[in-house]
PLY file of the C-alpha trace (Angstrom):
ply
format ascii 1.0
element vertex 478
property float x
property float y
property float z
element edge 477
property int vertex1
property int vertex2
end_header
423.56 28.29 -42.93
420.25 27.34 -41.75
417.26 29.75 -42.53
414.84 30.24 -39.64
411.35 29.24 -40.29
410.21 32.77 -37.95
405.84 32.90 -38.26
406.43 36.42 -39.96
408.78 34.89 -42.90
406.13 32.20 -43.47
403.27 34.69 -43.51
405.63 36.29 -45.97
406.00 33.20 -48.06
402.39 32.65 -48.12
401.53 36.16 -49.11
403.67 36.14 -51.98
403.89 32.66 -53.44
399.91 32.35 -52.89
397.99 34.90 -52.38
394.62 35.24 -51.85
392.45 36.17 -54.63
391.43 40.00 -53.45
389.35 41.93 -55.15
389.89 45.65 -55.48
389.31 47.98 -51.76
386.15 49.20 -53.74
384.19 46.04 -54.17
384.53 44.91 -50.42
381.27 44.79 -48.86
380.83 45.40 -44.86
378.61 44.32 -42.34
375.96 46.98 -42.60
375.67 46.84 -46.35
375.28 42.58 -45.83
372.70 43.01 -43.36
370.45 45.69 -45.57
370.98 43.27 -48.40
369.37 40.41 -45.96
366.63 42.78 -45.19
365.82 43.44 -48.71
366.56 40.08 -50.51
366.20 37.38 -47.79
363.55 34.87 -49.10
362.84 33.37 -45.23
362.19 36.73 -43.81
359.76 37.77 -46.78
358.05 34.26 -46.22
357.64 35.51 -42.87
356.02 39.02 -43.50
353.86 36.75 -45.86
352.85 34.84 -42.88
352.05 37.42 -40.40
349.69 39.03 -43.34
348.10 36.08 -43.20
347.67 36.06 -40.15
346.95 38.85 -38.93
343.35 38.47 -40.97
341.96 36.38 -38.42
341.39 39.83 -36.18
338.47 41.34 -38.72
337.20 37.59 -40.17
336.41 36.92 -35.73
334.82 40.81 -35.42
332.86 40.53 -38.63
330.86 37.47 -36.04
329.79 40.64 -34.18
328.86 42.68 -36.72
325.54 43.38 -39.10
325.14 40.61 -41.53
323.11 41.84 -44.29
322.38 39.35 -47.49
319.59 40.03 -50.43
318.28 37.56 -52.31
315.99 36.77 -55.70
313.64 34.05 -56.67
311.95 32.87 -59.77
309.59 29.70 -60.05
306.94 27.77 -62.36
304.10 27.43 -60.63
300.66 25.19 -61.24
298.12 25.24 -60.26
294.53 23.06 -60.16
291.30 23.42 -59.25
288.54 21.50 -58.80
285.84 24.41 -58.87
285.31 25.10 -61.53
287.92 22.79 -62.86
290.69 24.58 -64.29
294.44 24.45 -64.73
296.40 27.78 -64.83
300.99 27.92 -65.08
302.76 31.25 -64.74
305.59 32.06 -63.43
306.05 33.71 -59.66
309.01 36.02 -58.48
310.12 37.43 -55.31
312.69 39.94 -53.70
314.02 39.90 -50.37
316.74 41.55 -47.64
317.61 40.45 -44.69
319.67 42.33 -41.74
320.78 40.67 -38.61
322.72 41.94 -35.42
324.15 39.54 -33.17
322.76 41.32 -29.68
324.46 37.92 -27.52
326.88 35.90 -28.73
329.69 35.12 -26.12
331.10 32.16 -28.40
331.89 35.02 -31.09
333.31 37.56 -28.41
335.98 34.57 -27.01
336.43 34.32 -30.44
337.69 37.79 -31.34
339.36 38.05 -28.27
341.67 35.04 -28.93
341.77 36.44 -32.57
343.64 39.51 -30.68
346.26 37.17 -29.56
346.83 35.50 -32.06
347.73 38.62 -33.85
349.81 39.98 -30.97
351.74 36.46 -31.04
352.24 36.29 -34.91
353.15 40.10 -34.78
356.21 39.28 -31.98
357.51 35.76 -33.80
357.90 38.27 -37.24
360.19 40.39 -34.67
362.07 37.08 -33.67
362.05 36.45 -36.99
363.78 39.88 -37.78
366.04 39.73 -34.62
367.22 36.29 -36.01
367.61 37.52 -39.81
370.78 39.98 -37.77
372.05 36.97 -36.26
372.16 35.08 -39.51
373.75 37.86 -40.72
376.42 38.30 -38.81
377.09 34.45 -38.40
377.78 34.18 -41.82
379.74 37.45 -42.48
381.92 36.25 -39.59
382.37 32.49 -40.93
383.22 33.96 -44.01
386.12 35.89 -42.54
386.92 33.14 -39.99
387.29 30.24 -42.84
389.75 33.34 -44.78
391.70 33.24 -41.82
391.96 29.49 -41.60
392.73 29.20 -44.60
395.66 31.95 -44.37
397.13 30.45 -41.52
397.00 27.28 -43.91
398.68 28.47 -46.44
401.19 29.70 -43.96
401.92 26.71 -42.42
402.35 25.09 -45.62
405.08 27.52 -46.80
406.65 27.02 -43.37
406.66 23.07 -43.98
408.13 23.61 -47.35
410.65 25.56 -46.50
411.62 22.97 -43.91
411.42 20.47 -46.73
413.85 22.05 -48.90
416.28 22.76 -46.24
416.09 18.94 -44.90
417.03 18.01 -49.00
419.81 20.87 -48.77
421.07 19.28 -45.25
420.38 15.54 -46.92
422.52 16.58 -49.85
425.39 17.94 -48.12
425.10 15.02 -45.39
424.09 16.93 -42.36
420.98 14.72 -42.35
419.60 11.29 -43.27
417.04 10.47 -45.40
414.23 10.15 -42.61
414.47 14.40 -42.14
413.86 14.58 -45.70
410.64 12.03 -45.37
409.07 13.37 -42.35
409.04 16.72 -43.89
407.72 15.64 -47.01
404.78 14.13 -44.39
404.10 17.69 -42.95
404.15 19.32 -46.26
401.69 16.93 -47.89
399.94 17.29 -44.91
400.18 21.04 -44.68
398.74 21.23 -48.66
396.07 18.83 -48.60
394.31 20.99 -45.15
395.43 24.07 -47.57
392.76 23.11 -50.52
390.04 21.80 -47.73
390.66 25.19 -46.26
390.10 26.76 -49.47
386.81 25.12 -49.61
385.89 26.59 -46.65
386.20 29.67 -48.13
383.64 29.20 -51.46
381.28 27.22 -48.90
381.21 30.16 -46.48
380.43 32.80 -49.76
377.86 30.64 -51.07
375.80 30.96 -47.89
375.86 34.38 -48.10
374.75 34.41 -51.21
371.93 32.25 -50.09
370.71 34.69 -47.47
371.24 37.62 -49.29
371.04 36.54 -53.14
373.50 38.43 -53.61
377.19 37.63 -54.85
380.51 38.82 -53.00
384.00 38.98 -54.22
385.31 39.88 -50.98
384.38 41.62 -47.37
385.71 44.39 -45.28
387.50 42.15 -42.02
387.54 42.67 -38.31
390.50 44.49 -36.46
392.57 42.81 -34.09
391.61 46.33 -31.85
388.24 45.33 -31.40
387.81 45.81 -27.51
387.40 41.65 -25.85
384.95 43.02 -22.89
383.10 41.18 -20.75
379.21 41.44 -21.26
377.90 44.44 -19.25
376.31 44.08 -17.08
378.78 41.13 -15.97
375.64 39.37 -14.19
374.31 36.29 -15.09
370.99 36.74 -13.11
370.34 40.10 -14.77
370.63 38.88 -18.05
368.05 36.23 -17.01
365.65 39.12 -15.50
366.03 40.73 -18.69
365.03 37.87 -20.74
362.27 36.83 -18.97
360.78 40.30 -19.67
362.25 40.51 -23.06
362.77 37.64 -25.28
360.11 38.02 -28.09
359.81 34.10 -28.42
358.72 34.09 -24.18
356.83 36.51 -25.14
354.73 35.26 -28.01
353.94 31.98 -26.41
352.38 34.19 -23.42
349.87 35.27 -26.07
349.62 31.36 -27.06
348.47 30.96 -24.04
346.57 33.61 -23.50
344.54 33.12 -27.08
344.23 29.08 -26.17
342.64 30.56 -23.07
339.89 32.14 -24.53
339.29 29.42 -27.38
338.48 27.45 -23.97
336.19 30.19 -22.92
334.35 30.25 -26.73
333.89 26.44 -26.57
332.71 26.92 -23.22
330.28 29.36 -24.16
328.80 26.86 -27.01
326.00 26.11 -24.10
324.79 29.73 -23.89
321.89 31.05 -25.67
322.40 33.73 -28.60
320.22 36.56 -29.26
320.04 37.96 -32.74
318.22 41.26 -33.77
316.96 40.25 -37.12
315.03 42.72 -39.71
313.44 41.53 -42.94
312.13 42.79 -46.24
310.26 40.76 -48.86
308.39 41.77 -51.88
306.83 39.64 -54.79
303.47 37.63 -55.52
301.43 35.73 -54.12
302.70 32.62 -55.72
305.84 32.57 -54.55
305.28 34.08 -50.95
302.65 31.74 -50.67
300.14 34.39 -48.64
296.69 33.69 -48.61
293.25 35.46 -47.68
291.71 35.85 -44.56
289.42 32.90 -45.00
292.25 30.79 -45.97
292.61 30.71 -50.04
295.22 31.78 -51.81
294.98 35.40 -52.77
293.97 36.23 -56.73
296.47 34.83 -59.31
299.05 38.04 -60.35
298.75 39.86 -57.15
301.79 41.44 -55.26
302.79 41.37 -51.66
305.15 43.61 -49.70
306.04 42.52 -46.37
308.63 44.09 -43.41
308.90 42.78 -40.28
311.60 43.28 -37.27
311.63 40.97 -34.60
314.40 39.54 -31.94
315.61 35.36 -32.38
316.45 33.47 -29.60
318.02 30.20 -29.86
318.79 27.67 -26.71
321.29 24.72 -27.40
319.82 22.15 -26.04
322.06 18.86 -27.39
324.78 18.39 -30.23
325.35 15.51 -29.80
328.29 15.88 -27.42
330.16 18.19 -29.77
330.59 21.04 -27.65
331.92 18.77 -24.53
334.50 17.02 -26.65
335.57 20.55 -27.45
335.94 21.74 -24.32
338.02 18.59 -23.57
340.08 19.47 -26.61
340.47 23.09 -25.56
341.55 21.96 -22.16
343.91 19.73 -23.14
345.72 22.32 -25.84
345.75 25.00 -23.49
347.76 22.80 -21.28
350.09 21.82 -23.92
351.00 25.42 -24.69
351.44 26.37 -20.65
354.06 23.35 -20.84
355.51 24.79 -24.11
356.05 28.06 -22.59
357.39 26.99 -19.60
359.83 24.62 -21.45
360.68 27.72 -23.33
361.15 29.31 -20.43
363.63 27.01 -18.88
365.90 26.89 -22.14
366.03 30.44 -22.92
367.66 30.77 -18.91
369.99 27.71 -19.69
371.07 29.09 -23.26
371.22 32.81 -21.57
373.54 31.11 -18.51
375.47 29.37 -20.71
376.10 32.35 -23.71
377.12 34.63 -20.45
379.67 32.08 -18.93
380.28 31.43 -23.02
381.19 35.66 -23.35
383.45 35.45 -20.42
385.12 32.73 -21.30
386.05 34.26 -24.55
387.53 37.44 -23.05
389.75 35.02 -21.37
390.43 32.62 -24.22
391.37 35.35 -26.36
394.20 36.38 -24.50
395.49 33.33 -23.72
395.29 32.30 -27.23
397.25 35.42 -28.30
399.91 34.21 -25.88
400.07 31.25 -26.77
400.66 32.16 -30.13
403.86 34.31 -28.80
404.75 30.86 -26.63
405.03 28.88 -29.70
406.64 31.34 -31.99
409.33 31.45 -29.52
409.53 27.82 -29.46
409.26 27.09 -32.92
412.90 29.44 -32.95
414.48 27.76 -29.94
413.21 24.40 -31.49
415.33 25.38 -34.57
418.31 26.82 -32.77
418.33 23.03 -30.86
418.13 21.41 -34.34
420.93 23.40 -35.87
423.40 22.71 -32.71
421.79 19.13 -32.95
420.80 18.72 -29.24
416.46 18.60 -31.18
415.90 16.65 -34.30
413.49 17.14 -37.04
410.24 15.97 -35.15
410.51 18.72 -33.19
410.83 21.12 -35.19
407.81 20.08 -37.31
406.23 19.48 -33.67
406.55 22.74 -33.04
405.59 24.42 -36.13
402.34 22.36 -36.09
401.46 23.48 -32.81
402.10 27.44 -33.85
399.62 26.82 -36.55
397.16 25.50 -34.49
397.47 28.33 -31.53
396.84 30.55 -34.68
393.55 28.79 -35.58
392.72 28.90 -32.02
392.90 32.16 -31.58
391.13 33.43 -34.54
388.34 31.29 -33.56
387.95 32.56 -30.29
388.23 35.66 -31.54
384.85 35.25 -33.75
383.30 32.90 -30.53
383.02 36.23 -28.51
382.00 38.19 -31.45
378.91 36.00 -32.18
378.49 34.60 -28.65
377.96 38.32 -27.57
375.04 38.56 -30.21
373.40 35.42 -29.08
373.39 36.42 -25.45
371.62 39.60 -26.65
369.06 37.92 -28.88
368.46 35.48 -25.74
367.96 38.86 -23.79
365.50 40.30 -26.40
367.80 43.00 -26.95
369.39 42.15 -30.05
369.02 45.50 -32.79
370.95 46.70 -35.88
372.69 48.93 -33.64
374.58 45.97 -32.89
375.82 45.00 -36.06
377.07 48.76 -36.67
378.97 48.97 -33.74
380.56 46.07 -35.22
381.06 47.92 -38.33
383.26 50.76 -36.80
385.97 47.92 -36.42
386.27 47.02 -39.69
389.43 47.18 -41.84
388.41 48.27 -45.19
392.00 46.96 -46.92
391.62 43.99 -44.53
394.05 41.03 -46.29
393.64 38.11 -44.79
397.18 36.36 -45.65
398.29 39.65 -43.35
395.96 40.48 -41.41
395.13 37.13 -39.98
397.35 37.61 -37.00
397.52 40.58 -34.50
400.02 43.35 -35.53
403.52 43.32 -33.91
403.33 39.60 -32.86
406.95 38.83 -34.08
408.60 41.44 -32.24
406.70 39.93 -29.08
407.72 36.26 -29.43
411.26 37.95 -30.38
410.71 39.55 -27.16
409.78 36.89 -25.04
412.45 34.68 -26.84
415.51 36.82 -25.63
414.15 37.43 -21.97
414.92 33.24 -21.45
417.82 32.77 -19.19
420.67 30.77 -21.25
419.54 32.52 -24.92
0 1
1 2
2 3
3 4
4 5
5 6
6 7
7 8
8 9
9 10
10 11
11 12
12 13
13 14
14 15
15 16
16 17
17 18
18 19
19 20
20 21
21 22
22 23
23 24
24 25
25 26
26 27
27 28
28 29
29 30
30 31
31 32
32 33
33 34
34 35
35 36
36 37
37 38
38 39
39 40
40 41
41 42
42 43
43 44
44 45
45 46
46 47
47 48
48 49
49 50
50 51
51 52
52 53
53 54
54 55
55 56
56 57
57 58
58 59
59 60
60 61
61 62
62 63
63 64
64 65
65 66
66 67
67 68
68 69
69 70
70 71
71 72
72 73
73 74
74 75
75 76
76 77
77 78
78 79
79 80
80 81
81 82
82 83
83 84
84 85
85 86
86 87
87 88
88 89
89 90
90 91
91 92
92 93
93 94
94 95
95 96
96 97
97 98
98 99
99 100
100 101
101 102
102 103
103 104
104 105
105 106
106 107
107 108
108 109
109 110
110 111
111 112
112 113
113 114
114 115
115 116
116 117
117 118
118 119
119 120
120 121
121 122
122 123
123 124
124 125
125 126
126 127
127 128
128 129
129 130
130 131
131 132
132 133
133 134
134 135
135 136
136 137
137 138
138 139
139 140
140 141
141 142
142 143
143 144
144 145
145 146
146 147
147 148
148 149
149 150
150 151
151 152
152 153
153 154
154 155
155 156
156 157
157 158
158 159
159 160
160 161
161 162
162 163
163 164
164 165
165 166
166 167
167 168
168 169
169 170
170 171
171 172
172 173
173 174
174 175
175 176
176 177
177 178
178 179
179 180
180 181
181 182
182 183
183 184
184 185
185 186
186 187
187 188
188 189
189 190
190 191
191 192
192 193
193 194
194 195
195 196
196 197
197 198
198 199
199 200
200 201
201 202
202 203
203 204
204 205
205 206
206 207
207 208
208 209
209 210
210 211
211 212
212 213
213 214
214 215
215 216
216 217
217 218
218 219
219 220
220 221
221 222
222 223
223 224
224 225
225 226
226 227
227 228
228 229
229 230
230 231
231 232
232 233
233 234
234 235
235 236
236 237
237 238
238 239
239 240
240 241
241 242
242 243
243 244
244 245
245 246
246 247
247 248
248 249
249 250
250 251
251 252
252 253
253 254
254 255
255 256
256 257
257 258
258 259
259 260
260 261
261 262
262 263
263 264
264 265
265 266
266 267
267 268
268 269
269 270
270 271
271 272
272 273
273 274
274 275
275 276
276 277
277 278
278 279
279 280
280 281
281 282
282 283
283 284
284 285
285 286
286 287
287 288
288 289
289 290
290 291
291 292
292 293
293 294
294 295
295 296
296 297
297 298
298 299
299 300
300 301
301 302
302 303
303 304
304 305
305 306
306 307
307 308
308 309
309 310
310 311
311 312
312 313
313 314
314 315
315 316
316 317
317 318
318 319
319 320
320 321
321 322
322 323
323 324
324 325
325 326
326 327
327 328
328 329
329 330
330 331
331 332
332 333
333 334
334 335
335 336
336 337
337 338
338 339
339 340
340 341
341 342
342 343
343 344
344 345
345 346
346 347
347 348
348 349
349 350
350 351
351 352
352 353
353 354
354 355
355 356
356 357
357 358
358 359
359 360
360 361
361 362
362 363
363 364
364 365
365 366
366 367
367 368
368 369
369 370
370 371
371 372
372 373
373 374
374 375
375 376
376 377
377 378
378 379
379 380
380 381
381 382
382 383
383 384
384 385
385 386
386 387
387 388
388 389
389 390
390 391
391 392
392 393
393 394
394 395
395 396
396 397
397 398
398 399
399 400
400 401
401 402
402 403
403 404
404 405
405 406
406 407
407 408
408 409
409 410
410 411
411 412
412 413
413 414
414 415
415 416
416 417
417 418
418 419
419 420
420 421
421 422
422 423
423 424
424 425
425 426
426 427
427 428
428 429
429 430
430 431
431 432
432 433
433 434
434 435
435 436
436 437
437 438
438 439
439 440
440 441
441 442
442 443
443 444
444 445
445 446
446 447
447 448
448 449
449 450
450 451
451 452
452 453
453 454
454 455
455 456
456 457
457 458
458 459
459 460
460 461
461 462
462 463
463 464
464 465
465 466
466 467
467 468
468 469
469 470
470 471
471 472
472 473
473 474
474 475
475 476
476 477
C-alpha cells in the first residue's frame, strides 16, 4: 500500500530523524537582549562615539580664536660689550621677564570660523544618531537572517525526508515490479539533490550566527523565533507621499548634510573675510635689564651696566591685508566650489532617500500581499502533492510528477518564509528612511516571539495540513 508523502509526515520525518541542534528554552536569546548586546559590544558604533568626540572639539579649539590669549615668557643672554672711551671690554649675562595678553576686538575670519565649527558639531552629532538608528537595523537584519536561514534549512531537511521516502517506496514498487528502474533513478536524483541543498542550508545557518557574533561579540546557541500571528499590516499611514513629507523633515542623514551645507557656508564667509582688517586689544608686561631690553638714556647711550627696567604698556593693533599672494582668492574659489559640491550631495541625498522611501512603501505592501498568497500557495501545493500521489498510485501520473510536485511545495515553503521576514525588515527600513526608526520598534517585535520556537516545527503556520486537507476534499471528482 502506498504511503502518502502529506507536508506534515515529512515535517515529522525531519523532526525526528534530524533534528535541529536546540539548545535548552533557557539559553535562547530574543531580540531585545541582541540589540542591548549591539549597544554595549558593537565595535562600529563605539568607533562612532569615538568619532563624534573627536569631533565635536572643533566647537571650543574655533571659540578659543575669540578669546584672551595670554603667553609669558623668559630670557637669558651673554652679552659684550666694547668701548672705545676709555677702552674697555665688559661680559655678563642679561635676563628678562615678560607677559603678554591679547583680545581679539575684530576678527570676522575667526567668528565664520566658530560658526561653521557649530555645524559641524550639529552634523557629526545627527550622523552618530544615523549611526545608532542603523546599529537597530543591523540588528534586526541579522536576528531575522538567522531565523530565516533556520527555516530554510528546516524546510530542507523536510524536503529531503519527503524525497527519501519517495526513494524507498520507488525500490519497494521496483522490487515487487510495480515500477521500472527509471522511478527508482529519478528519485535517487531528487534525494541527492534534496541532501546536498540540506548541508548548504546548514551553512546558512553557522554563517548567519557568526555575524551576530560579529556585531555583538557575543556567542548564541540559539534565538527566541517569530510567530506565524504576527499581524501582516500595511504601513500606516498607507500613503506614499506622507512617508516622503515625513522624511524630508526627518531622516537624520537629510538632515546632517543641511548642516554640511550650512557649515561649508560659512567657511565661504571666513575665507571671504581674509580681506578684512583685525583689531586686537593687546596688553604687555616686561621686566629685566638693560642689556637685554636694550633701553637706553635720554641722550641716547645705553643706560649703566646692571640696571633694571620695568615696563607696561596697553595699546590697540591694527593690521590691514594688503596682498598674500593670491592665497585668500584661491580660497574663496575653493570654498565656492565645495560648498557647491555639498548642495549637490544633499540634493542627491535627497532624491534617493524619496526613491528608497517609494520603493520600501510599495516594498511593505507588497509583502502584506505576498504573504498571503504564499501561505496559499503552500495549501495549493500540499493538495497537489496528494492528488499527484493518488494519480501515481491509480497510474494515470508517473514519478516526475510526483517529485514535480513535491519540489514545488518546498519551494512555496521557502517563499513564504521569506516574505514573511521581507515585510518584517522592509517595515524597519521604511521607518529608518522616515527618520523614525527607535528601539520601540524592535520590542514590539519582541512581543511576537515564541520562546520554545523549533524551527523543524515551527517553520510553517499552525493548522496548514488540515487546510490543504480541506481544500483537497472540496475538489469536485475527489
Amino acid at each position: 500500500m502506498l504511503r502518502k508523502l502529506s507536508l506534515a509526515l515529512a515535517v515529522s520525518c525531519a523532526s525526528n530523524g534530524m533534528a535541529w541542534a536546540e539548545a535548552p528554552l533557557s539559553n535562547k536569546t530574543d531580540l531585545v537582549s541582541v540589540y542591548q548586546e549591539a549597544v554595549n559590544n558593537n565595535a562600529d558604533l563605539a568607533a562612532a562615539v569615538a568619532q563624534y568626540g573627536a569631533q565635536k572639539e572643533v566647537v571650543p579649539q574655533a571659540r578659543a580664536g575669540l578669546l584672551p590669549n595670554l603667553s609669558g615668557g623668559a630670557q637669558v643672554s651673554s652679552v659684550r660689550t666694547s668701548l672705545d672711551q676709555p677702552s674697555s671690554t665688559v661680559n655678563r649675562d642679561a635676563h628678562s621677564y615678560q607677559a603678554t595678553l591679547a583680545q581679539p576686538l575684530f576678527r570676522a575670519d575667526r567668528w565664520f570660523q566658530f560658526q561653521a565649527a557649530k555645524d559641524v558639531n550639529e552634523q557629526a552629532a545627527l550622523q552618530l544618531s544615523a549611526t545608532e538608528q542603523n546599529l537597530i537595523l543591523q540588528t534586526a537584519n541579522s536576528y531575522f537572517n538567522v531565523l530565516r536561514s533556520q527555516d530554510n534549512l528546516a524546510s530542507t531537511k523536510a524536503e529531503e525526508a519527503a524525497f527519501k521516502r519517495q526513494l524507498d517506496q520507488s525500490n519497494e514498487r521496483f522490487d515487487v515490479g510495480l515500477s521500472d528502474k527509471t522511478d527508482v533513478l529519478n528519485s535517487q536524483a531528487s534525494y541527492d539533490t534534496a541532501r546536498a541543498n540540506r548541508i548548504v542550508a546548514q551553512r546558512q545557518v553557522d554563517d548567519a550566527f557568526e555575524a551576530l557574533i560579529t556585531l555583538t561579540n557575543r556567542q548564541y546557541n540559539s534565538i527566541q523565533g517569530i510567530s506565524h500571528n504576527l499581524p501582516i499590516l500595511p504601513p500606516t499611514p498607507n500613503d506614499a507621499k506622507a512617508w516622503v513629507e515625513t522624511a524630508a523633515r526627518q531622516n537624520l542623514n537629510l538632515l546632517a548634510s543641511n548642516y554640511a551645507v550650512s557649515a561649508a557656508e560659512q567657511t565661504l564667509k571666513q575665507r571671504k573675510a581674509g580681506h578684512a582688517p583685525t583689531l586686537d586689544a593687546v596688553a604687555k608686561y616686561e621686566k629685566g635689564d638693560n642689556d637685554a631690553l636694550g633701553f637706553s638714556n635720554p641722550n641716547g647711550f645705553p643706560q649703566p651696566y646692571g640696571g633694571n627696567v620695568e615696563q607696561t604698556s596697553v595699546g590697540l593693533q591694527l593690521n590691514i591685508p594688503i596682498y598674500s599672494g593670491g592665497l585668500i582668492n584661491s580660497q574663496v574659489r575653493q570654498s565656492y566650489a565645495q560648498l557647491d559640491q555639498t548642495e549637490q550631495q544633499r540634493e542627491s541625498l535627497r532624491r534617493q532617500i524619496v526613491e528608497n522611501t517609494r520603493d520600501l512603501h510599495r516594498a511593505v505592501n507588497t509583502d502584506v500581499e505576498q504573504v498571503q498568497a504564499r501561505k496559499q500557495s503552500i495549501i495549493s501545493n500540499q493538495s497537489a502533492v496528494e492528488a499527484t500521489e493518488i494519480g501515481y498510485q491509480v497510474g494515470t501520473r508517473n514519478i516526475v510528477d510526483v517529485l514535480d510536485a513535491q519540489r514545488s511545495l518546498y519551494t512555496s515553503v521557502r517563499d513564504y518564509n521569506n516574505t514573511r521576514y521581507d515585510y518584517i525588515l522592509d517595515n524597519l527600513r521604511l521607518k529608518q528612511q522616515a527618520g523614525t526608526l527607535n528601539p520601540g520598534d524592535l520590542q514590539d517585535l519582541a512581543r511576537w516571539l515564541k520562546p520554545d520556537y523549533n524551527p523543524d516545527k515551527d517553520f510553517l503556520p499552525p493548522d496548514l495540513a488540515k487546510a490543504a486537507a480541506e481544500q483537497l476534499k472540496a475538489r469536485p471528482g475527489q
